[in-house]
C-alpha angles and dihedrals in degrees: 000000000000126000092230082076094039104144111225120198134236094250092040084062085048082056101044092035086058085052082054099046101053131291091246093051077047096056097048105037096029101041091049088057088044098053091049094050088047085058101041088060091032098242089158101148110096088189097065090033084063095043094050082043092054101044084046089051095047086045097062095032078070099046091044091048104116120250103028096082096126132151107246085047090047097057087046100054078044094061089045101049081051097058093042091056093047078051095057097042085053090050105030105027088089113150115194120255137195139246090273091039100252103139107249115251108257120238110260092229092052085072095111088181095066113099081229138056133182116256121274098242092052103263116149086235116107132224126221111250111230110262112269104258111232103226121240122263118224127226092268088061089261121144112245138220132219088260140070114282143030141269144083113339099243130139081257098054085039091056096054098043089051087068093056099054119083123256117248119246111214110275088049087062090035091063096033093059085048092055085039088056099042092053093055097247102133128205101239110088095174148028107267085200096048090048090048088046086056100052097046090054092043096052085055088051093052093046086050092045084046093051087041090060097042091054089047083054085056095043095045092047081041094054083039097052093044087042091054094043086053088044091052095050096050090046088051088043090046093050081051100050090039089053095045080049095051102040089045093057092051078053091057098036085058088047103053093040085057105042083115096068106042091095087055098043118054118223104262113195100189114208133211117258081262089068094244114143114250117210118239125208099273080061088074121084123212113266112245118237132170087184106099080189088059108031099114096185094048095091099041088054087053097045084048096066101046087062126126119220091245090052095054105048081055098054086050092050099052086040087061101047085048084050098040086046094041089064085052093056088042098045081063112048134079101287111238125261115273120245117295134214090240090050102052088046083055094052097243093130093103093042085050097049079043097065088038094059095049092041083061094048106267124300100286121082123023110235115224089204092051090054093046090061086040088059090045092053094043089061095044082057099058094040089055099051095045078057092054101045094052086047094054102048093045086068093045106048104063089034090062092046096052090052095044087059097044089056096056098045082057101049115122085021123126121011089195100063123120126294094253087059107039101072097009088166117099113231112266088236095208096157084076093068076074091069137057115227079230094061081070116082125235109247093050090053116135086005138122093276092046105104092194087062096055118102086221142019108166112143086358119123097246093185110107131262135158088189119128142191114202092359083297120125121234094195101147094026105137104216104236137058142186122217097173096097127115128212095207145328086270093064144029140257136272096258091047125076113263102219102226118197098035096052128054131255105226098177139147137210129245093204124164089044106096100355103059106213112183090232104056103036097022090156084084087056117026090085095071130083121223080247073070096050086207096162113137136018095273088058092039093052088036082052096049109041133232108287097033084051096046093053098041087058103031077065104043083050082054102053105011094084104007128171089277093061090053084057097048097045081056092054095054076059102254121165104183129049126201114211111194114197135167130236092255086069089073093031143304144251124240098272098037117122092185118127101256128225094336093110087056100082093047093052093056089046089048086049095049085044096055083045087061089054093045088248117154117223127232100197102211117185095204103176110045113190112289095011121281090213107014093234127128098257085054084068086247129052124208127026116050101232093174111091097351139064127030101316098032090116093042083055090042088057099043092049097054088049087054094053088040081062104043094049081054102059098024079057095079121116102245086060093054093096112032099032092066092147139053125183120214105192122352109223109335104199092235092172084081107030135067101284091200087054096054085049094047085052092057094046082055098038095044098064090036102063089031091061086051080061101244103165101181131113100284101223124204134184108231089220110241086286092126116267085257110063084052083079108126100001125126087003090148095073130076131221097025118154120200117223125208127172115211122198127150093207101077099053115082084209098050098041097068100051104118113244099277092050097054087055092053097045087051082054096043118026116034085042081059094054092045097050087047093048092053096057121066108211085070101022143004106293113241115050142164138168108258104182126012133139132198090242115123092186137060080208081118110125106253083005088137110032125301099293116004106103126209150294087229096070093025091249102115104129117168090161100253116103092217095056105030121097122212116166121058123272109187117127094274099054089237087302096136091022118271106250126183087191088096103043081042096042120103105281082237080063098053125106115254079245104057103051085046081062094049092046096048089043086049094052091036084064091046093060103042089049093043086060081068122045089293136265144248120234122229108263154333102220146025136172085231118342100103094175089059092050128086097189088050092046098045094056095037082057100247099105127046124280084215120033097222091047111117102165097109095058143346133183103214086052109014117086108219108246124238093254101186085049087056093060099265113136115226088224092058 
């Protein structure tokens, strides 16, 4: 093509049109768009930009050199400039894109080839473009640039030309722009906000295209690493194919050179002193291979056949003497070890019968000297365990007889041991001599509803039945009652309406039952370590596994309240009993390692128990799906997953359909009397969950359970929100009873009240808080004390939490910095020291005055909760608190033989001792 026809670009007039304009206008206008589009396409490097500057500079000095414009020359400079324009378009023509690719719309007024632009300072006017400048044409007919010198009108060529012309001085620049401005053409070549669009974008490219590669770095380590871990198992596969190759073509090597004597010398197949057979090398078949380069057995063959006679007796010969000296050597070392379990599983039998073979010297002929070793070591065997048998029941025997002597020096000693101990003999389950094994069916064998499979069945109806009510089973369920029965001359009974509200409530908790917390049955604890982080029922059950866990508690439900301790709750002159149980009594969750529905059955038969002594049953579901406190007696410490977290509205639901469940079955008729109260949620902790949602929960669960014609007192915890702040709530509903539990230990304030202070603060305060909460102008209405003890200390052992210690001492560390107490808060400030050795000591132990404390503080609480409906006390029984047990304290004499006796101490006509003046520490 001609270069008269030469097409120059838009941006190479540009170009032309800043040569034109002045070299100074050109270095700051033109230098600032090359740089950006340096940048846009990341030509960063200044030392390759000169040296492509310089080859295109010395190519266009020769083209422009007088007197070699040739044709020829000419189309080929042609075709090179070509290619070095489509280069540049490859490399420069880059258009922004964003952040999905897309290229981003240019700016209408960024169209340099338009004859108008819109005004620099935004106006919608636009302003005429100065006319495009034809260039001059040389005396050869070229086409000339604005510079010195000839040749082809290129960047390049621009460039160099652009060296030869004189700078301008100031005034020069100063009229020039002038003459720039009057004739329309602006400064401003480009959009400031468009470029800065496009870097920017540009800059978030670049990040994404960095993390890409970066992740292509992972992924590629990540294919290495798996690539030379493939590599390394087939290379360790290869090196054991190649040896078993190796090894079973010396077998048949060994085979075919001695077909001649196979007639002479009998098969011998040698066996293990376990009499396991052990394969021998003709055992082995030969391993199968297409691949020449592979075939390990191929040469040998070859060489085989190529064997004289003579050769080959003398191959056999020396074969013979390795293998006969090979038994000597391993005659004498360490026999290897027999044939594992694990081994076997991993399919390591043949391998193992393998090494043994060749240890003995192959499969072929039988050693004498390796039998006779065998025989040696045979006899060390049995000496040493013989040894070991005599040794080990001289050790037994007089151990067993020391302990049997100890345990019956000990019989008839302490009532307050553990369960397990307490009634360690299993029920004699005679009701079962009744029933056949074959009246069960099959399919319900060794289940819930197989009789035979139960640890006790004493008082339960062993005869079968699949029949629910609710979905529940009442499997064990005897089919008549009598609710005729009368706790004591204070109260009615069963069948007669107990007046609530105008007569008290005197009631105690069974806790630790159904519902395993550490302190009061540690002995389920106290075996593991903190490494075991056993610390609630959910880790002891994980710990223990299923079916341990199943028999150890089947068999606490069984002895730790027992038909007896109904009977002697109605003697201290209780009227009320509080039966705490968990949600795995009614079913479990996937995840959950709780014992499911045995304690079922043990709930119904302490129900029907408490029926026989007149005593009136408060139902308290203590643990809800996912903890509604995140507390022990909950079944799980830590996290509140009721209500709250991820799967707060799954255990919503679940607890509702439990509940939906239990006011079905507990809405039978023969519960109508001795079930006359029903507990929704013991203690949700509301201080740290969404008060509205718990409400929210009530306003679901009331008319629930009320539909399924429950027609007990509902009772709900205030959660710990202050009686108060219950004043005007859940007002729509009859028949609500508030629950508040009331203890003086886990506040740091109250804590450290001296002894008289703690009673006056029982007759005062808390009968302050009582009489509030029963009126509703100031409360809720309805209230009673669910849970409260006579322990001034939190000195119990696991009181608060395995492991964390106490405020008492100052060593309470729950390993936040906010709730944790570590400095001593007993009355003296640790001034004499605060020791938990006296509040933990035996009662027989105790001052006179301090159990006179702990009976006046006891007697202080009865009279403040009895200004409301009543209270419970927690609870009957412990393993060791004695100051948490009824039955204990009542028999240690700091508790009243008889629950209505007041003669000791009242508040309304008792005046509180000086304590301290008496002779009673207040660090006791």
């Amino acid at each position: 093509m001609p270069r008269d026809y030469h097409y120059e670009s838009p941006r190479e007039r540009d170009y032309s049109r800043d040569r034109q304009d002045g070299e100074g206008y050109r270095s700051e206008r033109e230098r600032e768009r090359r740089r950006q589009r340096r940048e846009s396409r990341g030509d960063t490097d200044d030392e390759e930009r000169r040296r492509r500057r310089r080859e295109r500079a010395a190519r266009h000095a020769a083209a422009a050199a007088p007197g070699e414009h040739t044709p020829s020359s000419d189309r080929e400079h042609y075709e090179r400039a070509q290619q070095e324009r489509q280069e540049r378009r490859r490399r420069r023509g880059h258009r922004a894109t964003d952040s999905t690719g897309e290229p981003i719309l240019r700016q209408p007024e960024r169209s340099y080839d338009s004859p108008y632009r819109t005004g620099g300072d935004g106006s919608p006017s636009p302003t005429k473009a100065r006319q495009q400048r034809r260039p001059r044409r040389d005396s050869s007919g070229h086409r000339a640039s604005g510079g010195g010198g000839g040749g082809w009108d290129t960047p390049a060529s621009r460039d160099s030309g652009a060296s030869a012309r004189p700078l301008l001085h100031a005034d020069a620049l100063a009229q020039l722009d002038a003459s720039n401005a009057k004739s329309g053409w602006k400064a401003h070549r480009y959009d400031e906000a468009y470029v800065k669009r496009v870097r920017d974008q540009e800059k978030n490219l670049e990040k994404e295209r960095q993390r890409e590669e970066r992740r292509e770095k992972r992924r590629a380590k990540e294919e290495a690493a798996a690539a030379a871990a493939a590599e390394k198992e087939r290379e360790k596969r290869r090196r054991h194919e190649e040896e078993m190759g190796f090894r079973r073509s010396r077998h048949v090597d060994a085979e075919l050179e001695d077909d001649d004597e196979e007639e002479e010398v009998p098969r011998h197949y040698p066996s293990g002193n376990d009499g396991i057979r052990v394969r021998g090398y003709d055992e082995y078949p030969e391993p199968y291979t297409d691949d020449p380069y592979t075939d390990d057995a191929a040469e040998p063959r070859r060489r085989r056949r190529e064997y004289t006679d003579d050769e080959r007796d003398e191959r056999r010969q020396r074969r013979k003497e390795r293998a006969l000296a090979a038994t000597a050597i391993a005659g004498k070392q360490r026999k290897s070890r027999v044939v594992s379990g694990p081994l076997l599983e991993e399919g390591g039998k043949e391998d193992y019968e393998y090494r043994m073979a060749a240890n003995r010297g192959g499969g072929g002929t039988k050693d004498e000297f390796y039998d006779e070793e065998l025989k040696k070591k045979k006899r060390k065997k049995i000496f040493i365990g013989i040894a070991i048998v005599v040794l080990l029941l001289a050790i037994i025997i007089p151990v067993a007889v020391v302990v049997s002597g100890k345990k019956s020096s000990d019989s008839g000693g302490d009532t307050s041991s553990s369960s397990s101990s307490s009634d360690s003999s299993k029920p004699d389950n005679s009701n079962l001599n009744s029933i056949s094994e074959d009246d069960i069916p099959d399919w319900a064998k060794g289940g819930l509803l197989d009789p035979f499979s139960w640890y006790d069945t004493e008082d339960f109806n062993v005869t079968f039945t699949n029949d629910t009510v609710g979905g529940l089973s009442i499997m064990g369920l005897n089919m008549t009652w009598d609710d005729s029965v009368q706790a004591n001359e204070h109260v009615p009974a069963l069948d007669k309406e107990f007046k609530y509200g105008e007569m008290s409530i005197r009631g105690v908790n069974v806790g630790g039952w159904f519902n395993l917390e550490p302190w009061i049955t540690p002995s389920f604890f106290e075996s593991y370590n903190t490494r075991d982080g056993v610390i609630d029922e959910w880790t002891l059950t994980k710990s223990m596994g299923s079916t341990k866990a199943k028999s150890n508690l089947e068999q606490h439900y069984s002895s730790w309240i027992t038909k007896q301790s109904f009977a002697d709750i109605r003697d201290a002159g209780f009227d009320h009993v509080r039966i705490p149980f968990n949600y795995w009594a009614v079913t479990t969750y996937d995840g959950d390692p709780y014992v499911p529905k045995v304690s079922w059955r043990y709930l119904l038969r302490g129900i029907e128990y408490a029926r026989q002594q007149g005593l009136r049953v408060n139902l308290d579901l203590h643990g809800l799906p996912g903890s509604q406190n995140g507390w022990n007696h909950s079944g799980k410490q830590g996290v509140i997953g009721w209500l709250n977290g991820t799967d707060g509205d799954l255990n919503r639901q679940r607890s509702l359909d439990i509940h939906d469940q239990l006011s079905k079955f507990f809405a039978q008729p023969r519960y109508k009397n001795v079930v006359t109260m029903y507990g929704l949620a013991n203690e949700p902790r509301m201080v740290e969950l969404d008060t509205d949602a718990v409400i929210q929960w009530y306003d679901d669960v009331i008319p629930l359970v009320r539909n399924n014609n429950i027609t007990a007192i509902l009772v709900f915890g205030d959660g710990f929100m202050g009686l108060d702040n219950w004043q005007g709530k859940l007002q729509d509903y009859e028949d609500l009873l508030l629950d508040v539990h009331q203890y003086v230990i886990f506040n740091v304030d109250l804590i450290k009240f001296s002894h008289a202070e703690k009673v006056n603060y029982a007759c005062k305060g808390w009968t302050q808080q009582s009489l509030r909460s029963m009126n509703k102008k100031t409360g809720f209405g309805p209230t009673m004390c669910g849970e409260w003890s006579q322990a001034d200390t939190d000195c119990t052992q696991y009181i608060n939490n395995v492991g964390w210690g106490t405020r008492w001492e100052g060593t309470y560390n729950t390993g936040d910095t906010g709730t944790s107490v570590l400095t001593p808060t007993c009355p003296t400030d640790n001034n004499p020291i605060c020791s938990c050795n006296n509040a933990n000591a035996d009662p027989s132990d105790y001052s006179d005055t301090y159990k006179q404390f702990l009976l006046h503080f006891a007697l202080a609480q009865i009279y403040s909760f009895e200004q409301a409906w009543g209270w419970f006390y927690w609870t009957w029984k412990t393993e060791k608190a004695v100051q948490w047990s009824w039955e204990s304290g009542m028999k240690a004499g700091i508790l009243p033989e008889k629950v209505w006796d007041r003669s000791a101490f009242s508040c309304n006509t008792s005046d509180i001792p000086d304590y301290s003046g008496l002779g009673l520490a207040e660090n006791y």
